[in-house]
C-alpha positions as CSV (number, residue, x, y, z in Angstrom):
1,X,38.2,20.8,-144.6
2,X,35.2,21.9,-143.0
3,X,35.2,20.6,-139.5
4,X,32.4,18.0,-138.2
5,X,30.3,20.1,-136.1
6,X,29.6,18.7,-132.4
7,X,26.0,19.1,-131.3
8,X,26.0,22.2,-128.7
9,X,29.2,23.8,-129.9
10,X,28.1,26.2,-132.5
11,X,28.7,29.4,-131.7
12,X,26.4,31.9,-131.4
13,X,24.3,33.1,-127.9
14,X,21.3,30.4,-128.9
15,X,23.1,27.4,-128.9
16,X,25.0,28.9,-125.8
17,X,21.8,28.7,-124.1
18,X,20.7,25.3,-124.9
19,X,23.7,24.1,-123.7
20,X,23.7,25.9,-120.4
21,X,19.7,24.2,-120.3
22,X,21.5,20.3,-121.1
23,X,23.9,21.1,-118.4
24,X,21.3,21.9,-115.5
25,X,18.9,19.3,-116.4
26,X,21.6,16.6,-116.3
27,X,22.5,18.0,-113.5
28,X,19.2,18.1,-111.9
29,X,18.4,14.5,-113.0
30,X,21.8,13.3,-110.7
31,X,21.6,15.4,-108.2
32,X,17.7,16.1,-107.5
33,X,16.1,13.5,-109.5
34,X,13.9,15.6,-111.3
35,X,13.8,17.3,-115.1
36,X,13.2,20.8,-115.4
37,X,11.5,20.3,-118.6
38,X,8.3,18.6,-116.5
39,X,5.9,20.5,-114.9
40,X,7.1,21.9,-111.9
41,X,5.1,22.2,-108.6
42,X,7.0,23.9,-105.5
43,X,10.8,22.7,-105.3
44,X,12.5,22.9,-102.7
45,X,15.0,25.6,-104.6
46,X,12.2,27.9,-105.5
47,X,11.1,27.3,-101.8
48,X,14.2,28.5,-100.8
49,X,14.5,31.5,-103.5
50,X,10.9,33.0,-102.0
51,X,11.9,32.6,-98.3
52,X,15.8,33.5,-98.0
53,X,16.2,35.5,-101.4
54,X,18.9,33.1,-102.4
55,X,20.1,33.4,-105.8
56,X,19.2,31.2,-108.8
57,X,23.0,30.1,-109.0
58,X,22.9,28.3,-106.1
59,X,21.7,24.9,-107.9
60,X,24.0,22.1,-106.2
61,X,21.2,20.0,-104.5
62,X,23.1,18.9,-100.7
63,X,23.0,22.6,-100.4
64,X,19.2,23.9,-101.9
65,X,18.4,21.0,-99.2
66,X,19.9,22.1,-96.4
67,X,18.7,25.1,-96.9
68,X,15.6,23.9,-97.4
69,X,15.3,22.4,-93.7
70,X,16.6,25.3,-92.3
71,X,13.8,27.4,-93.7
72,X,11.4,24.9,-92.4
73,X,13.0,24.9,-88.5
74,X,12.2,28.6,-88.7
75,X,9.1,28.7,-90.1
76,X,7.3,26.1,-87.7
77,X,6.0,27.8,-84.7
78,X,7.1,27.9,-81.4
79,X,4.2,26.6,-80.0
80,X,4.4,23.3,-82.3
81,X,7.5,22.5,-81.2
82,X,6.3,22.8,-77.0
83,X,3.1,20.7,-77.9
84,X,5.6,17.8,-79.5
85,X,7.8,17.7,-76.3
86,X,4.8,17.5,-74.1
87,X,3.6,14.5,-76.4
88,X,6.1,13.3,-75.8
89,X,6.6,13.4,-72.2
90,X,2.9,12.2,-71.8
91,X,4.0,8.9,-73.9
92,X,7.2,8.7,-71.3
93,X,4.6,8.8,-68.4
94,X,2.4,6.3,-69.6
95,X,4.8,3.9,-70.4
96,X,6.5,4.6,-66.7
97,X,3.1,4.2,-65.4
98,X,2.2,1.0,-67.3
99,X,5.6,-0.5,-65.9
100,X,4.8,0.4,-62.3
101,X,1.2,-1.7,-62.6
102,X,2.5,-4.3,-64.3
103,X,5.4,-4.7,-61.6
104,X,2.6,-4.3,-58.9
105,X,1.3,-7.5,-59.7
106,X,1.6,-10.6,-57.0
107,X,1.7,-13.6,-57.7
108,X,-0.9,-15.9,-56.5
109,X,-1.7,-20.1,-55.3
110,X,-3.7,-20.2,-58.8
111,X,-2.1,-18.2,-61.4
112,X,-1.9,-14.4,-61.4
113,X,-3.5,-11.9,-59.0
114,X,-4.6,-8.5,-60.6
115,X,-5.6,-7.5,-56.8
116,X,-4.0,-4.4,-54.7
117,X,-5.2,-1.8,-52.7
118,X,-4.2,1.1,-54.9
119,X,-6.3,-0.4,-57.6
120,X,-9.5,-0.8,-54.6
121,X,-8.9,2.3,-53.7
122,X,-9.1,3.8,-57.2
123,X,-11.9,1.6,-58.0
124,X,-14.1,2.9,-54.6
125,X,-13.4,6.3,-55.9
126,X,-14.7,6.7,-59.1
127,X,-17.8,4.2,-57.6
128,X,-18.4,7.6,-54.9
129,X,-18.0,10.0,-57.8
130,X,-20.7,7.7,-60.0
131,X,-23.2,7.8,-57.3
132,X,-22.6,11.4,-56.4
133,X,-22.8,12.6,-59.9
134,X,-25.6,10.3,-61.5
135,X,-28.0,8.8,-57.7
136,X,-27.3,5.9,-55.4
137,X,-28.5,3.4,-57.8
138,X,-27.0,4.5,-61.0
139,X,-23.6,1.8,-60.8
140,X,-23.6,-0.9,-57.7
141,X,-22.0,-4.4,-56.8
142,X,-24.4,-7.0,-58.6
143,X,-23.8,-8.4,-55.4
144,X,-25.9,-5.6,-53.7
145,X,-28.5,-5.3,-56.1
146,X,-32.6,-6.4,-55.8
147,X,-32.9,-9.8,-57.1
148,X,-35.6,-9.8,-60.2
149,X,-38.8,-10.5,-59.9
150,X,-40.7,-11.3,-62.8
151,X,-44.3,-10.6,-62.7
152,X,-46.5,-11.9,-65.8
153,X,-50.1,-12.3,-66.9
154,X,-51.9,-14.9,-68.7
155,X,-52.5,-15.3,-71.9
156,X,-56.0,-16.7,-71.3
157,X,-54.7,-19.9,-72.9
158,X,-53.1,-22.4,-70.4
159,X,-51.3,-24.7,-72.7
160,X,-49.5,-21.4,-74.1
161,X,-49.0,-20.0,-70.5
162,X,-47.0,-23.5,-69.4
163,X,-45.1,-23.3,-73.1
164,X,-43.7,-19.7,-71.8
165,X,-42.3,-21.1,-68.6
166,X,-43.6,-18.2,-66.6
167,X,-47.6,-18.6,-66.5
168,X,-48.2,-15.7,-69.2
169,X,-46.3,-12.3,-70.9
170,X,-44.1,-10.6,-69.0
171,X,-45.0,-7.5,-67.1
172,X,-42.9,-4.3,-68.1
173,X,-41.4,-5.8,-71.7
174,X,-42.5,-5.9,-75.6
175,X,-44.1,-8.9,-76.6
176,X,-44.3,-9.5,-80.6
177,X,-46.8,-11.9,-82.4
178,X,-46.9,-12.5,-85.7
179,X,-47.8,-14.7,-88.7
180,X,-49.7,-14.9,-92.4
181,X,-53.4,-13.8,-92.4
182,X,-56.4,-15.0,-90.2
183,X,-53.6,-17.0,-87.8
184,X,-55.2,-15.7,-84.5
185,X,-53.0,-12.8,-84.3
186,X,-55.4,-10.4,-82.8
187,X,-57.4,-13.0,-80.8
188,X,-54.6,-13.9,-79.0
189,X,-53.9,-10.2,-78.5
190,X,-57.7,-9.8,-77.4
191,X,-57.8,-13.0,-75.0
192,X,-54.7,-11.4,-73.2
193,X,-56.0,-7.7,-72.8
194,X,-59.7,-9.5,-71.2
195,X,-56.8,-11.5,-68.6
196,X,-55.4,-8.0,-67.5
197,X,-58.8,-6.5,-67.4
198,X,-59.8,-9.5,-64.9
199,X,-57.0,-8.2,-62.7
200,X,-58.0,-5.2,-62.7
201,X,-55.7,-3.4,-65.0
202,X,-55.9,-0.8,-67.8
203,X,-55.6,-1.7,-71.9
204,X,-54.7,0.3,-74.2
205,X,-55.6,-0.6,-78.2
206,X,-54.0,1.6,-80.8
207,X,-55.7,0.2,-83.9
208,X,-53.4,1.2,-87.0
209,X,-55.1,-1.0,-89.1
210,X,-59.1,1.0,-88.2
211,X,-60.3,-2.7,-87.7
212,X,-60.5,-4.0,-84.7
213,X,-64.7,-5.8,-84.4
214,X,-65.4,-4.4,-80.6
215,X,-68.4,-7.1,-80.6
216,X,-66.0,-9.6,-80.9
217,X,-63.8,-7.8,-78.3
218,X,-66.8,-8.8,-76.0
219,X,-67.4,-12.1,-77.3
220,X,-63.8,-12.6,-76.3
221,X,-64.3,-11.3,-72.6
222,X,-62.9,-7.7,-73.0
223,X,-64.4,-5.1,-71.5
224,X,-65.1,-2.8,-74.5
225,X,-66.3,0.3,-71.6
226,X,-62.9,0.7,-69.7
227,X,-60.4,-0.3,-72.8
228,X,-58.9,3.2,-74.3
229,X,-59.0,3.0,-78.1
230,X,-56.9,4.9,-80.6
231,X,-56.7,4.9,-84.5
232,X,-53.8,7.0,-85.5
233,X,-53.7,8.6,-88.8
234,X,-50.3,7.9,-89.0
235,X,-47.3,5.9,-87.7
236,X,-45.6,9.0,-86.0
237,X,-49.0,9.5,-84.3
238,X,-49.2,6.2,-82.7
239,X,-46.2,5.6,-81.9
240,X,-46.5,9.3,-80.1
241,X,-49.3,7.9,-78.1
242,X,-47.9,4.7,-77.3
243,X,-45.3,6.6,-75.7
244,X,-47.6,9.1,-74.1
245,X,-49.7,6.2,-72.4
246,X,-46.5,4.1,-71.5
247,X,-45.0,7.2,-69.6
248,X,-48.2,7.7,-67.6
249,X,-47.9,5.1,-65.6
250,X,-51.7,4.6,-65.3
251,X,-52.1,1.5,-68.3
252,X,-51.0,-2.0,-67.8
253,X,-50.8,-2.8,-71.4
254,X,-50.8,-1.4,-74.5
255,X,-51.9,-3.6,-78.0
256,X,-50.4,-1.9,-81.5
257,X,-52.6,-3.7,-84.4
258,X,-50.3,-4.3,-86.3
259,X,-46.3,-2.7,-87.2
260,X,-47.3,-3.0,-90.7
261,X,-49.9,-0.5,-90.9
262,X,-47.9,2.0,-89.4
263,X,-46.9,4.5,-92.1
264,X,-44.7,7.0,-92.0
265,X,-46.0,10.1,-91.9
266,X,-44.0,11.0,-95.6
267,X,-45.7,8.1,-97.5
268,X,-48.7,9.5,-96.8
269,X,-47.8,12.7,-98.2
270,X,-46.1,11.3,-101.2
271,X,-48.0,9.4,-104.0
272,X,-48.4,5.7,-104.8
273,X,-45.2,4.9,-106.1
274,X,-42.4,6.6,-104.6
275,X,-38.7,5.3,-103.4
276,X,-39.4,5.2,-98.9
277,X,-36.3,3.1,-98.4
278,X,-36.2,1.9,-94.7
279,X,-38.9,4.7,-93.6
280,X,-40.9,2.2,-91.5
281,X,-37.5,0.5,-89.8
282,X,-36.1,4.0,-88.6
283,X,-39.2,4.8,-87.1
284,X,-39.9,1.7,-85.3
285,X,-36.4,1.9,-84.6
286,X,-36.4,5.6,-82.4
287,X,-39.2,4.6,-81.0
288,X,-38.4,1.9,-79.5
289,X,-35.0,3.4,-77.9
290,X,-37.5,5.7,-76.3
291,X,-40.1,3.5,-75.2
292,X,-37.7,0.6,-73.8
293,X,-37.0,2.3,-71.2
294,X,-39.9,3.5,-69.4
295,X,-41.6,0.3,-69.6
296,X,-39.8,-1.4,-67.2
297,X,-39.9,1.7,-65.0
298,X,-44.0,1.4,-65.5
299,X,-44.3,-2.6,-65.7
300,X,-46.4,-2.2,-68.9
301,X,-46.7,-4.5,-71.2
302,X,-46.2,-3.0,-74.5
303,X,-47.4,-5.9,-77.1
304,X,-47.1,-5.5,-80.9
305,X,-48.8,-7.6,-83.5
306,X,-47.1,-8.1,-86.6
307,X,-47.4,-9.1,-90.3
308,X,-45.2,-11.6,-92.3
309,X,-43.7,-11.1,-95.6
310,X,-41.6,-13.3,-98.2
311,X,-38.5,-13.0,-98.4
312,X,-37.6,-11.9,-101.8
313,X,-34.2,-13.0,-103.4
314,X,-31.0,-13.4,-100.9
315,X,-29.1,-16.9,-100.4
316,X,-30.0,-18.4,-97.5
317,X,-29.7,-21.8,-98.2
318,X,-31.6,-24.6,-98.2
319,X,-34.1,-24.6,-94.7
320,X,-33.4,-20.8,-94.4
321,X,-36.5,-18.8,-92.8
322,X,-38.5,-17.9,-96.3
323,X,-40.6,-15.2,-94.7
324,X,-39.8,-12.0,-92.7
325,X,-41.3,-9.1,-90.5
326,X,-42.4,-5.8,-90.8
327,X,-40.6,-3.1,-89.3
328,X,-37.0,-3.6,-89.7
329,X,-35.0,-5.9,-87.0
330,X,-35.3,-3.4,-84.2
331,X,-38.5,-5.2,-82.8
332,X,-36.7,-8.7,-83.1
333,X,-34.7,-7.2,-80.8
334,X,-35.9,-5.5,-77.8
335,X,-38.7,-7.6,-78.0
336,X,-38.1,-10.0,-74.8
337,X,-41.1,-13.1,-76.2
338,X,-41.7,-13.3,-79.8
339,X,-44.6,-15.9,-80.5
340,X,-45.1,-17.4,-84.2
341,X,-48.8,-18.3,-84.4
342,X,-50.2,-20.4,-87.9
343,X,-53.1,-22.2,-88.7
344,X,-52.5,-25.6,-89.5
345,X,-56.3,-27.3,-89.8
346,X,-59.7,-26.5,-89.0
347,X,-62.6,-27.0,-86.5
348,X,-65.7,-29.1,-88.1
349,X,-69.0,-30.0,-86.6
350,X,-70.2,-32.5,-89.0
351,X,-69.5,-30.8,-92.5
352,X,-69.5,-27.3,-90.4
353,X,-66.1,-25.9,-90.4
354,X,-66.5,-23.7,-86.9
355,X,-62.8,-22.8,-85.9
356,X,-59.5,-23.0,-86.3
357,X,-56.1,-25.1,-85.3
358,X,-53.4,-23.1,-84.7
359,X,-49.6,-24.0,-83.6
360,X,-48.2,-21.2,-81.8
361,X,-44.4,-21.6,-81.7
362,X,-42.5,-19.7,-79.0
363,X,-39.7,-18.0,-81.2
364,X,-38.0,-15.7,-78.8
365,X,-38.0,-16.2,-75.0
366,X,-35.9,-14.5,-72.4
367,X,-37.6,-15.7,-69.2
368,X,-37.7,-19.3,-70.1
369,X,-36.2,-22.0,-72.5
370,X,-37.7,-20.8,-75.6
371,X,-38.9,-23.0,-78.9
372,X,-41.3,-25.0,-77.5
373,X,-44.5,-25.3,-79.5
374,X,-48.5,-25.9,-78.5
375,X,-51.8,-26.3,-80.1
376,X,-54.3,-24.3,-79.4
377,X,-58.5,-24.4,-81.1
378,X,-60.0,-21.2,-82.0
379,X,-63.7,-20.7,-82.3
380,X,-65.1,-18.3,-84.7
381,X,-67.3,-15.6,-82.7
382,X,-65.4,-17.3,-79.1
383,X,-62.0,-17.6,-79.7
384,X,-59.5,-19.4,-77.8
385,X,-61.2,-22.6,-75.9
386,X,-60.1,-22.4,-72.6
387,X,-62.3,-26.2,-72.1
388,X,-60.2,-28.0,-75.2
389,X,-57.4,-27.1,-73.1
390,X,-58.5,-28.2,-69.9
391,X,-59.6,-31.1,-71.0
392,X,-56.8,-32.1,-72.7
393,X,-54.3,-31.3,-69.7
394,X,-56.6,-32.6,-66.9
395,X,-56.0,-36.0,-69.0
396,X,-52.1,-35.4,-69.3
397,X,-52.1,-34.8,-65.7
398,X,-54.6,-37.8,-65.2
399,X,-57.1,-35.4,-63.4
400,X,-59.6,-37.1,-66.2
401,X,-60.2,-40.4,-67.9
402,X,-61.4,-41.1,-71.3
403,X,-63.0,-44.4,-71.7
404,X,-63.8,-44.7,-75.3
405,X,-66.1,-41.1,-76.3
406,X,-66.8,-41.1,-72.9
407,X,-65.1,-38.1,-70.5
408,X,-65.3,-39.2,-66.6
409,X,-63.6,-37.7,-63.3
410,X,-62.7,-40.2,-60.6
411,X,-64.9,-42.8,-62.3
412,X,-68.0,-40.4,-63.0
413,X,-69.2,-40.3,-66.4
414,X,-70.0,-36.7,-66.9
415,X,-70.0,-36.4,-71.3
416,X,-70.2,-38.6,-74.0
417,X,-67.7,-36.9,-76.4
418,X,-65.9,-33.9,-77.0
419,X,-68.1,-31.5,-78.2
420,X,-70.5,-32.3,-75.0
421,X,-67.4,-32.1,-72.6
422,X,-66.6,-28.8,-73.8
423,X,-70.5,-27.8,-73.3
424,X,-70.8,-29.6,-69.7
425,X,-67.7,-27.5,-68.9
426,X,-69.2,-24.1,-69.8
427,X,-72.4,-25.2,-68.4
428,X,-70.7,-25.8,-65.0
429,X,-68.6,-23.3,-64.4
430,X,-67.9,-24.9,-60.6
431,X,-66.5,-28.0,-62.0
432,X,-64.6,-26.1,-64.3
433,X,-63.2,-23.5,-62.0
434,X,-62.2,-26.5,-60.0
435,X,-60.3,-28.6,-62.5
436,X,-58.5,-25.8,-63.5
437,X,-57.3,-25.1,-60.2
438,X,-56.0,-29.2,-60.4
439,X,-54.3,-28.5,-63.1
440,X,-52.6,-24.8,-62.2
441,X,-51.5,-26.9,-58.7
442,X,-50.2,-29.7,-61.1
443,X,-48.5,-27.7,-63.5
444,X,-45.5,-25.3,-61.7
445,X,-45.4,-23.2,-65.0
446,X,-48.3,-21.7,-64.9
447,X,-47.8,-19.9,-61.6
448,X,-47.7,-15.7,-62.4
449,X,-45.0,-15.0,-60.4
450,X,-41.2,-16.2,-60.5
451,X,-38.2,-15.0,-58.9
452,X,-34.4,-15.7,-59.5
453,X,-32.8,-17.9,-56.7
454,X,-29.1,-18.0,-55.7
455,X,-28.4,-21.1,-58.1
456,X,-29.5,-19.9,-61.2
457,X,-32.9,-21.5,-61.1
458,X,-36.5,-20.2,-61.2
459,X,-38.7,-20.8,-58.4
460,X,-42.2,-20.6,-58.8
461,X,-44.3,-18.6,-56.2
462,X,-47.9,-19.6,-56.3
463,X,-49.7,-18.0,-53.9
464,X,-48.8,-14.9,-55.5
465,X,-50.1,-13.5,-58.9
């Protein structure tokens, strides 16, 4: 009978072969855990064949291992090996030292003392390197540092300056004003430049948007002579000479009209059409960073008016802001008052529709409480009236009376309704100049001049400013 065959056992040097393969790779599957039919990558038995000339028969897998290591304990350098114990030695000292400090600590009547003199004396140390390395003023006790004084100018509008809480803008920070279209934007701008120039300061105008009406700069009560006047070609450009003017030390504010006409420099070059993602932000963004700074050093008043926009898409929910503001978030903020002027009616004489209402809304305020809201008329060819507003407050304050159309002060008639009230006013200007003062002595918040006082309050310093 012909003997049943077992698979692997015919003679003959082929099958002697494949049987010597079965044998290793069953092997290798217990022993290494890997098939030497699949695609090999570097093992560490070939590892070890290259670097110690071992031979191929050395296949049980405790001792290609071993090898293995020992191969890699010779090959890593002698330096490696010095820079692990010192790692090592820096982590023992650290924790050593963090023990010591943490042992140092007393215990006190209220809780847990983090006082000692080692830490003082540590502390006063790196203080004398500070100073030495960077001025005398460059890290000090709060304790030991100049109490702020904030200096501002008026608006030229006084509901608006006692809605700031400090009598006007602040001296030395950026200012933003913004809203839709024919709000008053650059009237309000205007009506504060003409309050600096009547102090004797220096304005600056950088008209981005080539439209600024010099007549009705004058109309206004700027002086059109003495104001410096720039229209850039670009936003790089004006941003450029905002900078230049802010670092000279010699202007007391400087008016940018408006963030949304300044255009990079690439849209320009580029035609109608192409992808400028985020060009504008960036730019008002760097500038910014560099500008910050040197106003307070300067006290200039560096005041931006801006444009609004709708907010397309996004969920903000029902009540979320629908609108938003040219330039990126950078403005929003370093800006230190942000004011949010609409129009909300208008001014008639008869069936003559001669001004605007506006509600200016103060957004942002870091020298006051801020969101508090006021009304202010707006005259076309006058702008703001400065006798609305004193009329209205010398009868808050009771300075006036108003007997039916009538408009008396301390029982004398002097106008029979608005209109004429505001005309007797300008007419005057004594009277007016007087009732004003009334109401500036009546109203704390529209003093020029604050300082911070040991509690945490404002006090109001009149005779200054």
């Amino acid at each position: 009978r012909r003997k049943k065959r077992r698979r692997g056992a015919v003679e003959g040097p082929t099958n002697q072969r494949r049987t010597k393969k079965n044998h290793d790779d069953e092997f290798r599957r217990r022993v290494v855990g890997r098939s030497s039919r699949r695609r090999r990558t570097s093992t560490p038995s070939a590892f070890c064949v290259r670097a110690r000339g071992d031979e191929r028969r050395t296949r049980g897998g405790i001792l290609v291992r071993r090898a293995w290591e020992r191969e890699r304990n010779e090959i890593m350098p002698s330096q490696g090996r010095a820079l692990l114990r010192a790692a090592r030695a820096t982590a023992a000292t650290r924790a050593a030292a963090t023990a010591k400090a943490t042992s140092s600590v007393v215990e006190g009547t209220n809780g847990i003392s983090l006082a000692s003199e080692e830490r003082a004396n540590a502390l006063e140390e790196a203080l004398r390197r500070l100073r030495a390395s960077f001025g005398a003023g460059a890290v000090m006790r709060a304790g030991d540092a100049p109490l702020p004084r904030v200096s501002s100018v008026s608006t030229g509008s006084l509901l608006l300056d006692a809605a700031l809480g400090v009598g006007g803008l602040p001296r030395g920070r950026v200012v933003e004003v913004f809203g839709p279209e024919a709000s008053g934007k650059t009237t309000l701008a205007l009506h504060h430049a003409a309050q600096v120039q009547k102090r004797g300061g220096t304005v600056a105008f950088v008209d981005a948007e080539h439209a600024l009406d010099l007549l009705y700069a004058k109309q206004v009560g700027c002086n059109c002579d003495d104001m410096i006047l720039s229209q850039p070609d670009s936003g790089e450009q004006a941003l450029a000479i905002v900078d230049a003017l802010v670092r000279s030390a010699g202007v007391d504010l400087v008016i940018v009209d408006s963030v949304a006409a300044l255009v990079p420099q690439a849209e320009l070059e580029g035609e109608v059409g192409d992808p400028h993602v985020a060009m504008q932000a960036r730019l008002m963004s760097q500038a910014l960073r560099k500008i910050s700074h040197a106003l307070a050093a300067t006290e200039c008043t560096l005041l931006f008016v801006n444009q609004v926009r709708n907010k397309i898409g996004g969920f903000g929910g029902f009540g979320a802001p629908q609108e938003i503001t040219s330039g990126g978030k950078a403005l929003k903020y370093y800006a230190s008052v942000r004011l949010d002027i609409r129009r909300i009616g208008s001014l008639k004489q008869g069936e003559e529709v001669v001004g605007n209402l506006v509600k200016v809304k103060v957004a942002k305020n870091k020298m006051a409480p801020p969101f508090k809201t006021v009304e202010l008329e707006i005259e076309f060819g006058k702008g703001i009236s400065r006798e609305a507003e004193m009329l209205d407050l010398g009868r808050k304050l009771r300075l006036l009376e108003r007997n039916g159309s009538w408009w008396s002060e301390k029982g004398n008639n002097f106008a029979q309704g608005k209109d004429k009230a505001k005309a007797y006013l300008r007419e005057n200007p004594e009277f007016a100049a007087k009732l004003e003062e009334n109401i500036r002595a009546g109203m704390p918040g529209l003093s020029g001049l604050y300082s911070y006082q040991g509690d945490g309050e404002l006090e109001a310093n009149a005779g200054e400013g």
